[in-house]
MARFITOR-633258 format. One record per residue (C-alpha): residue number from 1; residue in one letter; chain; y, x, z. Coordinates in steps of 0.5 Angstrom, whole numbers, m for minus. Layout:
# residues N
GUVEX    i  aa  ch     py     px     pz
GUVEX  NUM   a   A      Y      X      Z
...
***
This chain:
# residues 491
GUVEX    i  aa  ch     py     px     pz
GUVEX    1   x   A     69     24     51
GUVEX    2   x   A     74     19     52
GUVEX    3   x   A     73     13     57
GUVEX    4   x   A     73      9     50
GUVEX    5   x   A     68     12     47
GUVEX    6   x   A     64     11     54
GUVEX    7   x   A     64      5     54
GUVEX    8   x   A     62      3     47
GUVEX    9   x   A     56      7     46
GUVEX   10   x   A     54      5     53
GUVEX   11   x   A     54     m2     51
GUVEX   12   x   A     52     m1     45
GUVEX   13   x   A     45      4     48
GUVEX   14   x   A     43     m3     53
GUVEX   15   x   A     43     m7     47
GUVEX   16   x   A     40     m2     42
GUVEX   17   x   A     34      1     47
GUVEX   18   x   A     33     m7     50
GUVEX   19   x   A     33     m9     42
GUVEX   20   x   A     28     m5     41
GUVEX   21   x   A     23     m5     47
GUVEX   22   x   A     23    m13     45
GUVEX   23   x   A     22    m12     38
GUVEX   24   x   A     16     m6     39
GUVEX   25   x   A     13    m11     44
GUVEX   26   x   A     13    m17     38
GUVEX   27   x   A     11    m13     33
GUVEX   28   x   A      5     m9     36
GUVEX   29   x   A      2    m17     38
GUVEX   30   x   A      4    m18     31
GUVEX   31   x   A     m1    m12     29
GUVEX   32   x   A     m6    m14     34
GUVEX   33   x   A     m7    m20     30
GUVEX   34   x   A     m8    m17     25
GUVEX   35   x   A    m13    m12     27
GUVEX   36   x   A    m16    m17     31
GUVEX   37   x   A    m23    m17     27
GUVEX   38   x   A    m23     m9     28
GUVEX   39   x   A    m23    m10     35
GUVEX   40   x   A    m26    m16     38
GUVEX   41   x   A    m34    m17     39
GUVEX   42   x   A    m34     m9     39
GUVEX   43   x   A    m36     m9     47
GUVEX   44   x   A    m29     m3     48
GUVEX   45   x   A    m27     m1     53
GUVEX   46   x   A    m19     m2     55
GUVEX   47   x   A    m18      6     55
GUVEX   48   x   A    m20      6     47
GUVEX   49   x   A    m15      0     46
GUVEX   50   x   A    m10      3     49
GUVEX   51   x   A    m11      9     45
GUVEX   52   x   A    m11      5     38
GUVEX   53   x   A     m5      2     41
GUVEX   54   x   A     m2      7     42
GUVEX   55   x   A     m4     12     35
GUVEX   56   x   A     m1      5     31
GUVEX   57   x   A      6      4     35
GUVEX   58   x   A      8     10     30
GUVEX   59   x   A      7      7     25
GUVEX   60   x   A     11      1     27
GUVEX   61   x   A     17      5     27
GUVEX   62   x   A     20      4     20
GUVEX   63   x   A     20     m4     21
GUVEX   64   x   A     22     m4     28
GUVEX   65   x   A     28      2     29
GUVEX   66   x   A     32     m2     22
GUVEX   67   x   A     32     m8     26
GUVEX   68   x   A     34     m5     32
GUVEX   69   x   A     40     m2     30
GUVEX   70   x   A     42     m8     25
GUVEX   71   x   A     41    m12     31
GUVEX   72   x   A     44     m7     37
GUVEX   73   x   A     50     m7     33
GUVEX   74   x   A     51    m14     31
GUVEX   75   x   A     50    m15     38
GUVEX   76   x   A     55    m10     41
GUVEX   77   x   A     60    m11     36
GUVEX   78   x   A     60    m18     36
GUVEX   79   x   A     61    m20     43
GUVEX   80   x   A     67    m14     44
GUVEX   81   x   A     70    m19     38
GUVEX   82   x   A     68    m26     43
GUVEX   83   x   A     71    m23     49
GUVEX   84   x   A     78    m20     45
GUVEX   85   x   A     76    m14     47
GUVEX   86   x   A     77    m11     40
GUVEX   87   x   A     85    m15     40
GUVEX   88   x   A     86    m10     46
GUVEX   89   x   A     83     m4     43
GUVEX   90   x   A     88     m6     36
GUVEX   91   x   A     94     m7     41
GUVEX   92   x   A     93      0     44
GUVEX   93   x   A     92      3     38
GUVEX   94   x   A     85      4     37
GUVEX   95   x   A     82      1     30
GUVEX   96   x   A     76     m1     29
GUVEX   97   x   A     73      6     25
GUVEX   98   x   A     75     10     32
GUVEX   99   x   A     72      5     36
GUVEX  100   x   A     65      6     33
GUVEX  101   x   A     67     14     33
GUVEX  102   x   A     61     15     38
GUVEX  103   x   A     56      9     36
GUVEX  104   x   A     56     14     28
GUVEX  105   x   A     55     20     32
GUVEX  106   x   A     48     17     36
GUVEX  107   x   A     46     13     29
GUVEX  108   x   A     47     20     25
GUVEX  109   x   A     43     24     30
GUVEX  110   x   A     38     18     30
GUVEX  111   x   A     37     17     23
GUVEX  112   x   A     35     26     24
GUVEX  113   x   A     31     23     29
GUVEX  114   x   A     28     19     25
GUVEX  115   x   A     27     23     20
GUVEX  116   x   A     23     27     24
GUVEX  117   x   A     18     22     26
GUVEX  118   x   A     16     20     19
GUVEX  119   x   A     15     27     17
GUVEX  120   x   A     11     29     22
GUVEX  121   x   A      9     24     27
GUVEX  122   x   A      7     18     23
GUVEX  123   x   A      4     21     19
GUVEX  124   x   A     m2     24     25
GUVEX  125   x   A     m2     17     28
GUVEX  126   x   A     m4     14     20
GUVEX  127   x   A    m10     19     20
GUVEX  128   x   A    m12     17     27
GUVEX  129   x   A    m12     10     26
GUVEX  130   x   A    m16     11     19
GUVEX  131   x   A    m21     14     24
GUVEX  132   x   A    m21     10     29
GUVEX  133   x   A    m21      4     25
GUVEX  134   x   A    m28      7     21
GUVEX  135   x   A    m31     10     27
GUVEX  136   x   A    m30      3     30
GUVEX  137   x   A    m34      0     25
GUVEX  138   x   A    m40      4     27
GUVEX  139   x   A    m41      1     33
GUVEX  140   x   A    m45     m6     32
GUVEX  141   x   A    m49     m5     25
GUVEX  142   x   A    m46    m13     25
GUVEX  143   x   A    m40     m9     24
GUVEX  144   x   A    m42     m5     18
GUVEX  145   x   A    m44    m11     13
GUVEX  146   x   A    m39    m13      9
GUVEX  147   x   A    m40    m20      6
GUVEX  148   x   A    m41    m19     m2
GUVEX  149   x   A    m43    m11     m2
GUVEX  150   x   A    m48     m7      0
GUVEX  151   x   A    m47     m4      6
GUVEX  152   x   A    m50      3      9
GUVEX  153   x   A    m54      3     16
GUVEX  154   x   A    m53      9     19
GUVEX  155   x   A    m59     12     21
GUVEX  156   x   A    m63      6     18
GUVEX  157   x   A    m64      9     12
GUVEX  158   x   A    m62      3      8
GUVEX  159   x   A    m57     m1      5
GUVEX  160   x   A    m56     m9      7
GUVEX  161   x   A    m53    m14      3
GUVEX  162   x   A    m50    m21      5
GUVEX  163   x   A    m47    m27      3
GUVEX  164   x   A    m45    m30      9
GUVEX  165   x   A    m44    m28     17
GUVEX  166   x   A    m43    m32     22
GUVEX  167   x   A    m44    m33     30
GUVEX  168   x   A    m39    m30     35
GUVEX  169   x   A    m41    m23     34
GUVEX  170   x   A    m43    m24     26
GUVEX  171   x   A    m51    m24     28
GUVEX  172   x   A    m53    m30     24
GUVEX  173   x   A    m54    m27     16
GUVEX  174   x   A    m55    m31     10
GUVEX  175   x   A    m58    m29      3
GUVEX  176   x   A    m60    m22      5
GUVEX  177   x   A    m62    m17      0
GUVEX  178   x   A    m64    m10      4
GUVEX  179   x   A    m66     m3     m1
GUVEX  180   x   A    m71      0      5
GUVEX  181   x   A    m69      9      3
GUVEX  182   x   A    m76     13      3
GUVEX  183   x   A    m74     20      0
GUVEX  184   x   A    m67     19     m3
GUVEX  185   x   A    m70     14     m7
GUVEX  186   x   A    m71      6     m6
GUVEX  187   x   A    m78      4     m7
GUVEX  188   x   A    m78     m2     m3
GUVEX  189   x   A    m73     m9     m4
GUVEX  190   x   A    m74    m15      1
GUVEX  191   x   A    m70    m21      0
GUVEX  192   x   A    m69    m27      6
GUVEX  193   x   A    m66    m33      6
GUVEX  194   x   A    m63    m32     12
GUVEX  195   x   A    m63    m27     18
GUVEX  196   x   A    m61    m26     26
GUVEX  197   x   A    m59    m19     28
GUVEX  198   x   A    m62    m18     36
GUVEX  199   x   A    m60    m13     42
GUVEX  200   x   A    m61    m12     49
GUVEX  201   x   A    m55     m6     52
GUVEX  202   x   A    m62     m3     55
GUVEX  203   x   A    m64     m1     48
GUVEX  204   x   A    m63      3     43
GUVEX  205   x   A    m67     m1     38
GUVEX  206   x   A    m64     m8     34
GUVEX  207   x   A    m68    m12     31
GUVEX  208   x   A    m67    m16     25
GUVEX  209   x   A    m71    m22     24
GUVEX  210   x   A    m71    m25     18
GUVEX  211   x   A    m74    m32     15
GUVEX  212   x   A    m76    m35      8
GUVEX  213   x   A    m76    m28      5
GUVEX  214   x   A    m80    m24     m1
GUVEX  215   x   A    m83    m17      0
GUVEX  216   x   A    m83    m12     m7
GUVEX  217   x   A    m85     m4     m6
GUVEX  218   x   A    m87      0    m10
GUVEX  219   x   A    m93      3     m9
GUVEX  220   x   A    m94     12    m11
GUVEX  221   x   A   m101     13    m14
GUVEX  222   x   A   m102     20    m13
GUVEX  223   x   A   m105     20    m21
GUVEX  224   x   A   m101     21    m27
GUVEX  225   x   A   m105     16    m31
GUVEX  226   x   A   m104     10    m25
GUVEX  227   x   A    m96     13    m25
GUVEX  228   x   A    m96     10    m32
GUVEX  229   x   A    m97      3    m30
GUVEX  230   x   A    m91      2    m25
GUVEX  231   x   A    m96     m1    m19
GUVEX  232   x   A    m92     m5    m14
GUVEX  233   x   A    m94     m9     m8
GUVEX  234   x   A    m92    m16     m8
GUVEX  235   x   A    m92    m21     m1
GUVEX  236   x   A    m88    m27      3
GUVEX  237   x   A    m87    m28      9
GUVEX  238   x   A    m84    m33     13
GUVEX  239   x   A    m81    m28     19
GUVEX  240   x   A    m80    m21     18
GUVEX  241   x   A    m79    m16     24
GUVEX  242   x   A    m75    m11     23
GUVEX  243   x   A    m73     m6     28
GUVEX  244   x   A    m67     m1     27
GUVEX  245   x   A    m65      6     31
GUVEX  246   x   A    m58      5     34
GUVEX  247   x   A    m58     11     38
GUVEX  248   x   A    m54     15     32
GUVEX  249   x   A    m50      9     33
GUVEX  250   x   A    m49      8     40
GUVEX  251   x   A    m47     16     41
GUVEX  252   x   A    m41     15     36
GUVEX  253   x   A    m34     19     37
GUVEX  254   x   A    m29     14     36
GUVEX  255   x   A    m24     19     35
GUVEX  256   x   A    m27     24     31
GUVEX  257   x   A    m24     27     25
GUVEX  258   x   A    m25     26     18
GUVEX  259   x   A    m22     30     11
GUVEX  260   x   A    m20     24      8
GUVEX  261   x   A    m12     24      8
GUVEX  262   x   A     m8     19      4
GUVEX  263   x   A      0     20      2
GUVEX  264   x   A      2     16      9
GUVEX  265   x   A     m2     21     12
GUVEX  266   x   A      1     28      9
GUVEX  267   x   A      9     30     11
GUVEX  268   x   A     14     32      5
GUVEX  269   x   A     11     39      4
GUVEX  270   x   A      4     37      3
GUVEX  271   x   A      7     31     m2
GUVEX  272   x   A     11     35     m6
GUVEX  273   x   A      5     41     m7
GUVEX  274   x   A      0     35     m8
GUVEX  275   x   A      4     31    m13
GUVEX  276   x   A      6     37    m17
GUVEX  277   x   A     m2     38    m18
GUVEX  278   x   A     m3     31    m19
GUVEX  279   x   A      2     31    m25
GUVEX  280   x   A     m1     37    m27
GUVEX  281   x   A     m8     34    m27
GUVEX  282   x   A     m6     26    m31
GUVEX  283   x   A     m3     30    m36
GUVEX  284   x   A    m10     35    m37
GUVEX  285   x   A    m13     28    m36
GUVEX  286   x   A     m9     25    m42
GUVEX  287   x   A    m10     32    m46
GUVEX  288   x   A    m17     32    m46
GUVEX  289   x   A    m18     24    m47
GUVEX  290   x   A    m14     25    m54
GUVEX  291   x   A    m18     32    m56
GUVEX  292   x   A    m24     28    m56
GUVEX  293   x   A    m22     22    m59
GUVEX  294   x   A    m19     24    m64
GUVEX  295   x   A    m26     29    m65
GUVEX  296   x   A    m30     24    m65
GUVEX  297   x   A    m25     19    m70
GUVEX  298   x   A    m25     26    m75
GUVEX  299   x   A    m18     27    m74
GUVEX  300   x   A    m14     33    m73
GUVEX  301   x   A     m8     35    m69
GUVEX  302   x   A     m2     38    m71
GUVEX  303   x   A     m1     44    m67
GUVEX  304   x   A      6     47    m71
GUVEX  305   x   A     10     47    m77
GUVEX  306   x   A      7     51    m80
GUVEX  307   x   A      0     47    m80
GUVEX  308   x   A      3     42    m81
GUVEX  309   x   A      6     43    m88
GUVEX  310   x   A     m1     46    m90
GUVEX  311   x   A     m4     40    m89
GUVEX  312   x   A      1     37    m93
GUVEX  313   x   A      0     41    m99
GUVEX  314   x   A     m8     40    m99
GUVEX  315   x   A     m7     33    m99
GUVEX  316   x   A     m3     34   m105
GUVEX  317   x   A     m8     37   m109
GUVEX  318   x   A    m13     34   m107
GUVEX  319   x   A    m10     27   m108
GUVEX  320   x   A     m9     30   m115
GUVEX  321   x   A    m16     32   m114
GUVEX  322   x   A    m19     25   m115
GUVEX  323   x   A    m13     22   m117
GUVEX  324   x   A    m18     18   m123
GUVEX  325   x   A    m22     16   m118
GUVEX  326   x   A    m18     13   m113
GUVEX  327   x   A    m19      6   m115
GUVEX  328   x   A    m27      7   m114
GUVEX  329   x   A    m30      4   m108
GUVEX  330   x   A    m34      9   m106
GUVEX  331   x   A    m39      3   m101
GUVEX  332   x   A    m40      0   m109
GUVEX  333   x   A    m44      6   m109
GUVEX  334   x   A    m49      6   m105
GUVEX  335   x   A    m55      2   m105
GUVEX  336   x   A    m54     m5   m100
GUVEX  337   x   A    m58     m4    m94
GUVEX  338   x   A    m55      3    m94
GUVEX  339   x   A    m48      0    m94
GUVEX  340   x   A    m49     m5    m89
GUVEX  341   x   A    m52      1    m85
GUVEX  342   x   A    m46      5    m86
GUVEX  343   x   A    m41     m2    m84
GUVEX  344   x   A    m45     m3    m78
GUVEX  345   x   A    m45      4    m76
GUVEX  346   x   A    m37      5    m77
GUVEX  347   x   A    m36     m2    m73
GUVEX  348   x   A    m41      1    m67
GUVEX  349   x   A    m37      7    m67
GUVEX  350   x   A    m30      4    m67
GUVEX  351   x   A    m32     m1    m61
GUVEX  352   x   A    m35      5    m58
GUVEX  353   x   A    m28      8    m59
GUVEX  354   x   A    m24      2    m56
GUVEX  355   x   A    m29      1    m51
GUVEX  356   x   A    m28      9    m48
GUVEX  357   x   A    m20      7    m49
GUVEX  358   x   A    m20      1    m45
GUVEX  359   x   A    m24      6    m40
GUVEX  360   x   A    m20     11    m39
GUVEX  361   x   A    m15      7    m39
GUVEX  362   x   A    m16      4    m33
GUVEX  363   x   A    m18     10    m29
GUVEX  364   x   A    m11     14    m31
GUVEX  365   x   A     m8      7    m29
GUVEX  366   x   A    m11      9    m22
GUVEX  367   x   A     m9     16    m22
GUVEX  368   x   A     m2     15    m24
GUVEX  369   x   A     m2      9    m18
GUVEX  370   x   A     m4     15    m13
GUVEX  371   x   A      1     20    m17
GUVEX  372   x   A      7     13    m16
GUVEX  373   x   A      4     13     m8
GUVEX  374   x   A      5     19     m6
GUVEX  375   x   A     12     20    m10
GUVEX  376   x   A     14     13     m6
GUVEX  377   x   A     12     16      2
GUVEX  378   x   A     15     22      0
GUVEX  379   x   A     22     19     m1
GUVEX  380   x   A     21     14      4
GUVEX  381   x   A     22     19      9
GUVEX  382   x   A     28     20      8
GUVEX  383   x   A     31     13      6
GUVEX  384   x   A     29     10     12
GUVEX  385   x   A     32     15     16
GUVEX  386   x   A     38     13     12
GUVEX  387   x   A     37      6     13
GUVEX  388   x   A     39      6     19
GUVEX  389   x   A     45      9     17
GUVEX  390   x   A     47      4     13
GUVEX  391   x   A     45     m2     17
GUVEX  392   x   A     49     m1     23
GUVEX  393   x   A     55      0     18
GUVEX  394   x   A     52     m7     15
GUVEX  395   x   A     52    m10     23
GUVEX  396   x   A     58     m8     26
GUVEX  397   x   A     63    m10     22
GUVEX  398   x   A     59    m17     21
GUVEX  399   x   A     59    m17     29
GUVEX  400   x   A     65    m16     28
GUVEX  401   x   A     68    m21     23
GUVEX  402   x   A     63    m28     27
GUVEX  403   x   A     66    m26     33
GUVEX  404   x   A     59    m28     36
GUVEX  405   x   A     55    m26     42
GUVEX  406   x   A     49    m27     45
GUVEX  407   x   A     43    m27     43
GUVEX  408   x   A     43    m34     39
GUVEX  409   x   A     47    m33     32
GUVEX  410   x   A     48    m25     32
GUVEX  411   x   A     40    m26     32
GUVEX  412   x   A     38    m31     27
GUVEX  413   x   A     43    m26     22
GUVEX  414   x   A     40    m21     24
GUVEX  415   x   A     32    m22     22
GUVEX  416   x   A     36    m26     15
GUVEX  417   x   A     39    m19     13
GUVEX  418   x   A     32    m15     15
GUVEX  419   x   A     28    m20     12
GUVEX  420   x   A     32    m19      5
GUVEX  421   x   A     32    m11      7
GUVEX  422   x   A     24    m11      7
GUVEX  423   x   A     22    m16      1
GUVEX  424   x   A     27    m13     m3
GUVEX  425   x   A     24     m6     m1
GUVEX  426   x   A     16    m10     m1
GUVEX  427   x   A     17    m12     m8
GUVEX  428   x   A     20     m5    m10
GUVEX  429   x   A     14     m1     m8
GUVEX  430   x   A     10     m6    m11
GUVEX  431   x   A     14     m5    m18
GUVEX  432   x   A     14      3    m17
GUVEX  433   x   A      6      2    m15
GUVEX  434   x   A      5      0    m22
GUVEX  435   x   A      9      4    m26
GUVEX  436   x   A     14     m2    m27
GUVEX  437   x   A     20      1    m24
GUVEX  438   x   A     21      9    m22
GUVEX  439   x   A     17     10    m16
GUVEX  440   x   A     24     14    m13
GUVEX  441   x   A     28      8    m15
GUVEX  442   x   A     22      4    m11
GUVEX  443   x   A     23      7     m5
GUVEX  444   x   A     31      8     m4
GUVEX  445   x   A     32      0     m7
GUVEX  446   x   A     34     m4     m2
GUVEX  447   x   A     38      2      2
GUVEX  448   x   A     42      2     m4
GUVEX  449   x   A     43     m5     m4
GUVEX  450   x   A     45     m5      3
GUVEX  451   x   A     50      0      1
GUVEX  452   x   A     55     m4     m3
GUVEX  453   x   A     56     m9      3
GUVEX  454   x   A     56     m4      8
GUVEX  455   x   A     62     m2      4
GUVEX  456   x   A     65     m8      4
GUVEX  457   x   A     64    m11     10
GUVEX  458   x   A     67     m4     13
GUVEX  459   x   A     74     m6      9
GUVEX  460   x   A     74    m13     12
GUVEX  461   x   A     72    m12     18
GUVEX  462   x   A     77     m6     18
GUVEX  463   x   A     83    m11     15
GUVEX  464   x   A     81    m16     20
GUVEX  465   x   A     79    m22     15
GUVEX  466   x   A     74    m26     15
GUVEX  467   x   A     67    m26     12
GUVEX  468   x   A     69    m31      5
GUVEX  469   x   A     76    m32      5
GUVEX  470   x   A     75    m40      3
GUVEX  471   x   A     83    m41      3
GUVEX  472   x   A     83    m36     m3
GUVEX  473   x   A     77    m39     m7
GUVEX  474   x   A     80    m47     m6
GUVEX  475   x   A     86    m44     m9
GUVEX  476   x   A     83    m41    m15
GUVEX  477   x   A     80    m48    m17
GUVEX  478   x   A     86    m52    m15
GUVEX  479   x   A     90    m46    m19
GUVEX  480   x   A     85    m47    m25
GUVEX  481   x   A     85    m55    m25
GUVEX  482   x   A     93    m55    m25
GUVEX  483   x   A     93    m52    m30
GUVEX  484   x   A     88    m56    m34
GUVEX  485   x   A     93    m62    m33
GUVEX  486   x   A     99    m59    m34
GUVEX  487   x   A     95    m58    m41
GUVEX  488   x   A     94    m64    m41
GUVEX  489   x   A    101    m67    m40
GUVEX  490   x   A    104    m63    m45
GUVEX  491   x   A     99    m65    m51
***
């Protein structure tokens, strides 16, 4: 390797692996904030948080790798054109696409490697941290409930519902229903205008202590003639104890793996079986919904041709049929209780109909958003490792054209062209999501619109001028205003 191509790619690797170092450490706080309410109050250990750091420093890497290399290459770039270094390249001969020869050749092998990583790695460190997140949630009963739901107690027995949590460690509840289980069936309903979960690490048993509160439970005679009655037993209480087994809870493996896979958590061979069978499965879905709307509405459907002209000619003779008796209205004819019957009951068929339809229609939008997803990450895969690419191509010849260095300005231009790059690419998946925009589109939409500037910033940079040519835009406006006078003369 020339000793030009040394340098700059050694320069450029101390700025790209020291970018990146700060940029991990900055997202993974960021993340942590996040997750904050998964973690804290939990009674973890240090090694199982390390372990959730290091199963979510994957999926990081479709946000901190773009940057870094936007910002490496800015960075790099922009201080050879501080220091003049890119004057003396040119002076000897070196242009600007032969000084960053080597940089290409690393950026390329990353973005393979970035491919890599986002079929086969991330995709395992998505299906981790789901584990963990709903292994976690199993550790306190506290963490189980959530506001507004009813909540399963593992191994309890029973579904709790709450309208409001408080405390450091969500032990003060409010507005508390619980479904006490016996046999698979709810038989007992207790109802408390506030409650207070309390625990002791000697104990495998919580206590739920409950105030101001009403105790329903339906009673089971053994005798069929009593069972008609529907006996239950009905009481107040101004503290209840509860007591609840957490031994299951207490021996829960925070690691232990599920069969829920999402299409983060899939590589491109098992997205592309799974959305062939998903675009096979709406359509069945869509075929099956028609048939039985249309039997139910007493249509018919035209299967071919020649159906269809058959039908064609029994509607004619048929309406040649009662041709004499088309004017006649056949409700006149019935007696009215009857037609107000025969109304009643098309108009409680049609709203059935529309109800069903509007049913169907919510559920298919659901599946077809799970189709949309899966055909989003699978193409994901492949534009972030082209994204890289592209970036650079966008961050040198910027670095190159501010001729600034440092951290200061190179940083700030750097988060503003990422922040464009990641919004745009947001408010596309979420377009594409719906159904608004072609998934595929969604996922490569704003590598595609950085394409066009990297060509273009590329050729300035190259021709050596400057990010907007001001002197030509005043030009065009004084060309523009000379001419509008020298109009005005002549008239």
């Amino acid at each position: 390797m020339p000793i030009i191509d040394r340098y700059v790619l050694s320069r450029f690797l101390y700025n790209f692996f020291g970018s990146f170092a700060v940029l991990m450490v900055i997202f993974i706080f960021q993340t942590i904030w996040l997750f904050i309410d998964d973690l804290a109050g939990k009674d973890l250990d240090l090694i199982i948080i390390g372990k959730f750091l290091f199963y979510l420093t994957p999926s990081l890497l479709d946000k901190v790798l773009p940057l870094t290399v936007l910002l490496s290459s800015i960075l790099t770039f922009g201080t050879f054109a501080e220091n003049y270094e890119f004057a003396a390249m040119k002076a000897s001969g070196i242009s600007l696409q032969k000084a960053m020869r080597s940089i290409v050749v690393f950026v390329t092998i990353l973005g393979i490697a970035t491919f890599f990583l986002a079929n086969n790695v991330i995709p395992v460190s998505e299906q981790k941290i789901f584990n963990m997140r709903k292994n976690i949630a199993k550790v306190k009963p506290a963490a189980v409930i959530v506001e507004g739901v009813f909540s399963d107690i593992e191994g309890a027995d029973m579904n709790m519902k709450v309208s409001e949590k408080a405390g450091d460690n969500d032990q003060f509840l409010k507005d508390i229903i619980i479904h006490q289980k016996q046999n698979s069936l709810n038989t007992t309903v207790i109802k408390a205008k506030e409650g207070e979960l309390i625990s002791s690490e000697e104990s495998d048993l919580i206590s739920l202590v409950l105030k101001d509160g009403h105790y329903y439970e339906e009673v089971q005679p053994k005798s069929n003639k009593n069972k008609r009655k529907h006996p239950f037993a009905r009481s107040e209480f101004e503290t209840y104890i509860k007591n609840i087994d957490i031994s299951e809870l207490n021996n829960q493996d925070l690691e232990a793996e599920s069969d829920i896979t999402t299409d983060k958590m899939k590589n491109v061979v098992r997205l592309r079986k799974d959305i062939d069978s998903l675009r096979k499965n709406n359509i069945n879905q869509v075929k099956a919904f028609s048939k039985n709307i249309t039997s139910r509405m007493g249509a018919f459907l035209i299967s071919d041709r020649d159906s269809l002209n058959k039908r064609k000619v029994e509607t004619k003779t048929i309406n040649d049929t009662v041709v004499v008796a088309k004017d006649v209205d056949l409700a006149s004819l019935l007696p009215e209780w009857q037609k107000t019957q025969v109304l009643e009951n098309a108009k409680n068929a049609v709203g059935n109909v529309l109800n069903s339809i509007r049913g169907k229609k919510e559920e298919l939008g659901k599946r077809y958003e799970v189709y949309n997803r899966h055909i989003l990450s699978l193409h994901k895969k492949f534009a972030l490792a082209f994204s890289c690419i592209i970036l650079f191509f966008v961050g040198a010849p910027l670095g190159a054209i501010i001729r600034k260095g440092g951290i200061g300005l190179p940083m700030v231009v750097a988060i503003v062209l990422f922040l464009a790059y990641y919004f745009l690419g947001v408010f596309a998946e979420n377009y594409a999501k719906k159904g608004n925009m072609l998934p595929m589109i969604g996922a490569w939409f704003s590598t595609l619109i950085m394409f066009p500037f990297s060509i273009i910033l590329t050729r300035r940079a190259t021709a050596d001028k400057g990010l907007m040519s001001i002197g030509n835009i005043l030009d065009g406006f004084t060309r523009v205003f000379k001419k509008k006078k020298d109009d005005a003369d002549n008239s």
